[in-house]
N, C-alpha and C positions, 0 to 999 in steps of 0.2 A: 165655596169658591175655589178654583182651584189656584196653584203657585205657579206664578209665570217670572219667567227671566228674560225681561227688555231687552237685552243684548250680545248675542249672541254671532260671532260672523263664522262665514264659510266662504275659505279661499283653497283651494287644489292646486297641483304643482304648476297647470297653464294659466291660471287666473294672475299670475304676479310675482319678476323676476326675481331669483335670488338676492340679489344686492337688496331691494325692496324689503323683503324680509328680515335680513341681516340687520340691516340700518333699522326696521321697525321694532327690533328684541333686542339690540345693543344693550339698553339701560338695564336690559333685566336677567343678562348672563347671556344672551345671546343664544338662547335655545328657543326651538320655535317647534312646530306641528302644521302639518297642512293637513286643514277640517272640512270633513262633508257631513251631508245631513247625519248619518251612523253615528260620527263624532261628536257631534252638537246633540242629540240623544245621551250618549252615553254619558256626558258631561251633566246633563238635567239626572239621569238614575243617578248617577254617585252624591250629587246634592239633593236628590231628595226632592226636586221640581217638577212639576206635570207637563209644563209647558217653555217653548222657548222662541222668541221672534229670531229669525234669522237673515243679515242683514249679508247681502254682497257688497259689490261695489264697482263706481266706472270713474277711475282717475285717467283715463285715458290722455285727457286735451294736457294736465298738468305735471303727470310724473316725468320725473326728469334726474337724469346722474351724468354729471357731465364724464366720469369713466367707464359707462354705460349708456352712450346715446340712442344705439338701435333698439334696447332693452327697455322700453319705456311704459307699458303695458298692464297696468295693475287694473283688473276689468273682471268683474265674477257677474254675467249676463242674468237679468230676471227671470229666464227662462231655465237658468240652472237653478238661481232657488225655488221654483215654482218645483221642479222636478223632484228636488230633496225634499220638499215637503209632503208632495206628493206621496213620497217614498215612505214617510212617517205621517201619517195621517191622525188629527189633534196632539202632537204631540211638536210639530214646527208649524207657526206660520211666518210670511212672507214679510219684506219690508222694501218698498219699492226703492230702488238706487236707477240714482238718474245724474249728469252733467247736467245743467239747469243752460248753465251758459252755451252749449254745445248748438243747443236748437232748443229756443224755450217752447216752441210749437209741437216739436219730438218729444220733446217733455212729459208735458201736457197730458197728450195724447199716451203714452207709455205709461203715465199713472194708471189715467182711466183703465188701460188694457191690464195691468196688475189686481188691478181694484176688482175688474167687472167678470173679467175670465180666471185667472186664480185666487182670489180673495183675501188679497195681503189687507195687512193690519197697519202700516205704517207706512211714511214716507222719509227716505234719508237726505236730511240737507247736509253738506257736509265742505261751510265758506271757508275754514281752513286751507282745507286741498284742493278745492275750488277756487280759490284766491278770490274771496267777493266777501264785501260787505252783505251781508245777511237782510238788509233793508235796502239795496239795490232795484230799481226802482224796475229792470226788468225781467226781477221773477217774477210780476205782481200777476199775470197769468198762472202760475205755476200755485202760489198762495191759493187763489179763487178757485181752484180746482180743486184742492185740497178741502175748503170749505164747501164746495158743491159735492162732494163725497164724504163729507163729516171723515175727512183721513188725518190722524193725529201725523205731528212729525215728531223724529227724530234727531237731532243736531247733538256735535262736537262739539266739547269746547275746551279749553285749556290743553296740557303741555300734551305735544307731540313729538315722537324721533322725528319723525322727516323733516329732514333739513329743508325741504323746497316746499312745506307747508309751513307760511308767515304767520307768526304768531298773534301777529296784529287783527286778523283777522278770527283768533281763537278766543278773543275775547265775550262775554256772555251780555256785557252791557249794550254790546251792537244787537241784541235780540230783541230791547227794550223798546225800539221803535216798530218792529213788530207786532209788540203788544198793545202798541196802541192806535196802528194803524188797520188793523186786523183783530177785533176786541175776541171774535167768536174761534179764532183760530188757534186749533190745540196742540202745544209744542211742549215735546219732551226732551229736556235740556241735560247732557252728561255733564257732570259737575266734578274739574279738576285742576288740582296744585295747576299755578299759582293764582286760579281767579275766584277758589271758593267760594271766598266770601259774596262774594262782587255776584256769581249763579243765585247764591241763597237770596238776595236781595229782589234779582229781577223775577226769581220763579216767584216770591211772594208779593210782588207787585201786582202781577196780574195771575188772576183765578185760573184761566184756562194751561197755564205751566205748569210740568210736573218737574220731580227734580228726580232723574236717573241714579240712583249712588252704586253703580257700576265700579268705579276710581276705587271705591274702598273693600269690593268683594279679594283682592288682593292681600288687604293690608292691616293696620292694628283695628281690632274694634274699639279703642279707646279713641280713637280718628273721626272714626262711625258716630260714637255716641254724642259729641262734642257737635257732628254738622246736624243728627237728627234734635239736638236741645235746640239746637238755633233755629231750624225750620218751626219747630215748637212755637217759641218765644212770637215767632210772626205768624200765626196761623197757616203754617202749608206744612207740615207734619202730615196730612193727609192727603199730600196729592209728592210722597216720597214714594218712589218704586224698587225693588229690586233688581238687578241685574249683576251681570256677572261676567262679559266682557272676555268668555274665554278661560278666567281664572277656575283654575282647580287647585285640588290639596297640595299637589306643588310649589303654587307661590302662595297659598295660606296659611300655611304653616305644615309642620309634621302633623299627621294622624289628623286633619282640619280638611274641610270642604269650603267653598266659598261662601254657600248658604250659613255653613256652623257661625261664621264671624258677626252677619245678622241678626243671629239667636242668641248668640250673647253678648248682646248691650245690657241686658239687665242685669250680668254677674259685677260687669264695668258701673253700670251705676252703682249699684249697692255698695264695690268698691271706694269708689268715691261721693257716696253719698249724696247722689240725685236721684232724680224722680226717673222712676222707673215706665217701661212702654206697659202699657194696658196690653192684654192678648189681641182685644180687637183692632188695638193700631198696631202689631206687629201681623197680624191677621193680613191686613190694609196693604202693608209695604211690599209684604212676599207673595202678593197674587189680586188681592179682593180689588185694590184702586186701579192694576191697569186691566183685572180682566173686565169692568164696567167700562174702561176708556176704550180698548182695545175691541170690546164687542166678542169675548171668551165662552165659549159656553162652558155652561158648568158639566156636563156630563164630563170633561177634561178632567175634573177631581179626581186625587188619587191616581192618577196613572207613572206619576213620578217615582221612581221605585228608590228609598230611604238608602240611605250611605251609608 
């Protein structure tokens, strides 16, 4: 099976104005990179991944700075990742970005044309920036289309810089009506500070949720080992994914990659004396559960070039 990384975005210097970016890296020193397909590649070789979903985006209807009113524009077109991928062949695929509320008919139809002519793997919801309850009763074309394509989604959830993304609406519990309104529909939940727990909860609620741990390819693995116990504890241990959100050995530490901090949960447990991941569920996290979800072929194996 090969190793895929759920999370990946690609934004260029026209896709999304400076302030926008400013304000999105503030918390983290305020450096930032504008990534295309080449970047998104090079980022999977230094961690040692084969594969990577690459996500754009159309904030269009919502970006807003009131010391920047004509700059409002954060928008990376389907047609631009369809081309990056193109450019890298099994090594990107696509993740459809859509305004849902814009035109849920445009929508719709936008999927399908992602899905049917370039062959993306995913669908990005994204009610944060969107400013919509996630169980708003008129994306329910948008949901059914998604299950008439067996197309997993993608959603945000917890803290965000942008100040004009409500965080009320980044909550993971609003997903939960989802889950039960939609049994067969397959949503991939980023799971971060401060709704953790509250993710861990609703992904194991319902079977067809995966839980993204993107949030921590950043950060301590003692973070990592403490959310994958608890997924454990509730049987979804097995539907935990990889990702990696952009992070590289920059914000993982010196001489560390973002994958390296996955691979060592078992030095972390040993440290404190828990149960350690079996290879086949570390297997599981770094590739085998979303290339089954995703629909991955395996000839993908091996193309990640080791850090």
């Amino acid at each position: 099976m090969p190793t895929v990384d759920v999370l990946l975005y690609l934004t260029e210097t026209p896709h999304a104005p400076v302030w926008w970016m400013e304000e999105m890296y503030r918390p983290y020193g305020g450096k930032y990179g504008w990534t295309d397909g080449a970047t998104l590649v090079d980022l999977l070789d230094r961690a040692g991944i084969d594969v990577g979903l690459a996500h754009g985006s159309d904030l269009r209807r919502t970006t807003f700075h009131p010391s920047f009113p004509d700059h409002h524009e954060v928008y990376v077109p389907n047609d631009y990742t369809a081309a990056q991928c193109a450019a890298h062949p099994g090594r990107l695929y696509g993740v459809v970005c859509v305004d849902p509320l814009r035109d849920v008919r445009a929508a719709t139809e936008e999927i399908d044309r992602c899905v049917t002519e370039f062959g993306f793997r995913m669908m990005k919801l994204l009610p944060t920036y969107h400013h919509h309850d996630p169980a708003d009763p008129r994306l329910a074309p948008v949901y059914e289309k998604c299950l008439e394509l067996d197309l997993p989604i993608h959603t945000h959830t917890g803290f965000t810089p942008i100040i004009n993304a409500p965080m009320p609406h980044a909550r993971p519990v609003l997903l939960d009506e989802l889950g039960i309104r939609y049994r067969d529909l397959k949503v991939v939940v980023y799971l971060a500070f401060p709704y953790v727990d509250e993710g861990i909860a609703v992904v194991a609620r319902h079977p067809n949720f995966y839980a993204d741990l993107s949030y921590y390819a950043g950060g301590d693995p003692r973070d990592l080992y403490r959310v994958l116990n608890k997924l454990r504890s509730l049987g979804a241990l097995d539907r935990a994914v990889y990702g990696s959100d952009n992070n590289d050995k920059q914000k993982s530490g010196p001489g560390g990659v973002a994958s390296g901090i996955f691979r060592s949960v078992n030095r972390v447990a040993r440290e404190v004396g828990g149960p350690e991941l079996a290879e086949e569920e570390m297997e599981a996290i770094m590739g085998g559960t979303a290339s089954r979800l995703l629909k991955i072929p395996d000839a993908a194996a091996g193309t990640g070039t080791a850090a």
